[in-house]
N, C-alpha and C positions, 0 to 999 in steps of 0.2 A: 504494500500500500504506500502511496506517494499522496502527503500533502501538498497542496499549492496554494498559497495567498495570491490573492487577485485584488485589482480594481477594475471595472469595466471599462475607465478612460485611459487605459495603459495600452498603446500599441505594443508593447512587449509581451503584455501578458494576453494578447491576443495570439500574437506568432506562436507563441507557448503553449496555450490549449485548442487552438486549430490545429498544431502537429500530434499533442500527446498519446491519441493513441496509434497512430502512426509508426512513432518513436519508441513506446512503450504499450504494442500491442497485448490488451488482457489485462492490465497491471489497474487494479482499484486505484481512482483518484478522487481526494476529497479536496473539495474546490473552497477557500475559506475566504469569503469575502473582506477586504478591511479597506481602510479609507486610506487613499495613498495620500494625499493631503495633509494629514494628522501623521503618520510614520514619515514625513518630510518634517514636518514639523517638528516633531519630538528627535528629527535625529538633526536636526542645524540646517535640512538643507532643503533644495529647491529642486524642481524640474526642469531639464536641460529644456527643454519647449520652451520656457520660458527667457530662456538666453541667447548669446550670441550663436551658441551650437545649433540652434535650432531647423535650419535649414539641413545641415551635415547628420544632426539627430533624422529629420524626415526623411532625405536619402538614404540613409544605412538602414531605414524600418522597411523604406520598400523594394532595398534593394535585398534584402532578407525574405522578404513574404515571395518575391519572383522565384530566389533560389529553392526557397521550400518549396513549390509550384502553387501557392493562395493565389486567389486572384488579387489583380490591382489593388494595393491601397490607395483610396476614396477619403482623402481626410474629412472631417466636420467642418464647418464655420459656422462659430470659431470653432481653432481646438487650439485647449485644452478649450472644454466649457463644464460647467458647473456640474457633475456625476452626482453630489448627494445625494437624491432623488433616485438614484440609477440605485446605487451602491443600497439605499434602504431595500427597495424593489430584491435588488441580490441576497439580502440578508435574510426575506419573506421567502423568497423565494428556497433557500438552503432549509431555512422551516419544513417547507413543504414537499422538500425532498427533490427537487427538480433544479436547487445551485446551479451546476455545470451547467446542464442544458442552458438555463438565462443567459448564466455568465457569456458561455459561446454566441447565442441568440443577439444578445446585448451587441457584445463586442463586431459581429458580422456587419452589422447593422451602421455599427461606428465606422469600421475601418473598411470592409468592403462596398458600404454603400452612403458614405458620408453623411450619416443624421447623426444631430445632436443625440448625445441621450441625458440631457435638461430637458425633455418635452417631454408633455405627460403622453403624447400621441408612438415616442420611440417606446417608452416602456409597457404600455399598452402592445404593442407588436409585438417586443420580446415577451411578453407574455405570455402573450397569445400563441406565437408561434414556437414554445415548450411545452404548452400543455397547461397553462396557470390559468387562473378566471384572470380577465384584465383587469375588471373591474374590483375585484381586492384584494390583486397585489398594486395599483394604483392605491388607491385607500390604505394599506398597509404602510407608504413612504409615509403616514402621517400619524402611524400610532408609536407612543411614548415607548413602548415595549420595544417595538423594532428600532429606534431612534439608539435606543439604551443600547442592547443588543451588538448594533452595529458595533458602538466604541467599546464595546465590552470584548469583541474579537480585535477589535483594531491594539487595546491594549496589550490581550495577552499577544497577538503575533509583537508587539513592541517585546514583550516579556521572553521573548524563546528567540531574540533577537535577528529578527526581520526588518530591512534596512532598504528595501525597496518590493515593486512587484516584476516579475513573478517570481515569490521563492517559493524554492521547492521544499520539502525535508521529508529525507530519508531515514532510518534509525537514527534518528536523534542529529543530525546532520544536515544544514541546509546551503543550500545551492540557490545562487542570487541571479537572475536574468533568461531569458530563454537560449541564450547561447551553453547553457549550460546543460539543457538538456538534455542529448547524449551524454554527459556525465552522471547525469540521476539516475540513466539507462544504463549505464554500464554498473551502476553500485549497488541495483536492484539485482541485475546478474548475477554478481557477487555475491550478491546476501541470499538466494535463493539456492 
């Protein structure tokens, strides 16, 4: 079993669970939603999107998604834009036992088809198109429970020391970014 922390506005952690089973066919993953915004935060630091890098960050995303054979990255405008609403929707969503699927859902949505997912209309689709009611996982981004929830995972991945998305962790062991994934693959190998 392979955990992965995710944000849904993470071009990374799209490239990373669009190949996973791919990469690690068979292999249980548990998809753990957290706020990259708040783990930027609590560790000093910022998103490269947001800097100078940011052009050379967007070339290396879609120059990676072509190499993996994904279709075209389609970015949003904006992007970054505002995921909380996403990320509550993700957290409802892990509730109800259908995480990953959103997560994926979510993410295809972003990076393959450029919508925001600040609209209540994207998470509504990703909903939809997992298998969730739209209608109360929209409703869900507004209860105090899921709200709590969310920061209560965002914590502990802060806790077991998660420093960006997508990490991976393997026995007790975590791997930081999707280039690393053949290496979670090769340690799962080994562990089995």
């Amino acid at each position: 079993m392979v955990t992965c922390w995710f944000d849904v506005g993470s071009p990374y952690a799209y490239l990373a669970l669009a190949r996973f089973d791919d990469v690690l066919p068979g292999v249980d993953l548990v998809a753990e939603p957290v706020l990259l915004g708040a783990v930027f935060a609590a560790r000093g630091r910022a998103s490269w999107a947001t800097t100078s890098r940011r052009a050379l960050g967007m070339q290396e995303v879609e120059q990676r998604a072509a190499a993996y054979g994904l279709p075209p990255v389609v970015w949003p405008d904006p992007w970054p834009n505002d995921g909380l609403r996403a990320m509550r929707a993700a957290v409802f969503a892990t509730r109800e036992g259908r995480g990953l699927a959103f997560a994926r859902a979510a993410m295809r949505l972003a990076f393959a088809e450029g919508r925001s997912l600040s609209t209540p209309a994207a998470i509504v689709d990703a909903a939809d198109a997992c298998g969730l009611d739209p209608d109360a996982t929209l409703a869900a981004t507004r209860d105090p429970q899921v709200k709590d929830d969310l920061r209560a995972r965002t914590e502990r991945a802060l806790a077991l020391g998660v420093v960006g998305v997508p990490t991976f962790r393997v026995d007790g062991v975590n791997a930081w970014g999707d280039d690393q994934l053949e290496l979670v693959a090769a340690r799962v190998g080994a562990a089995s």
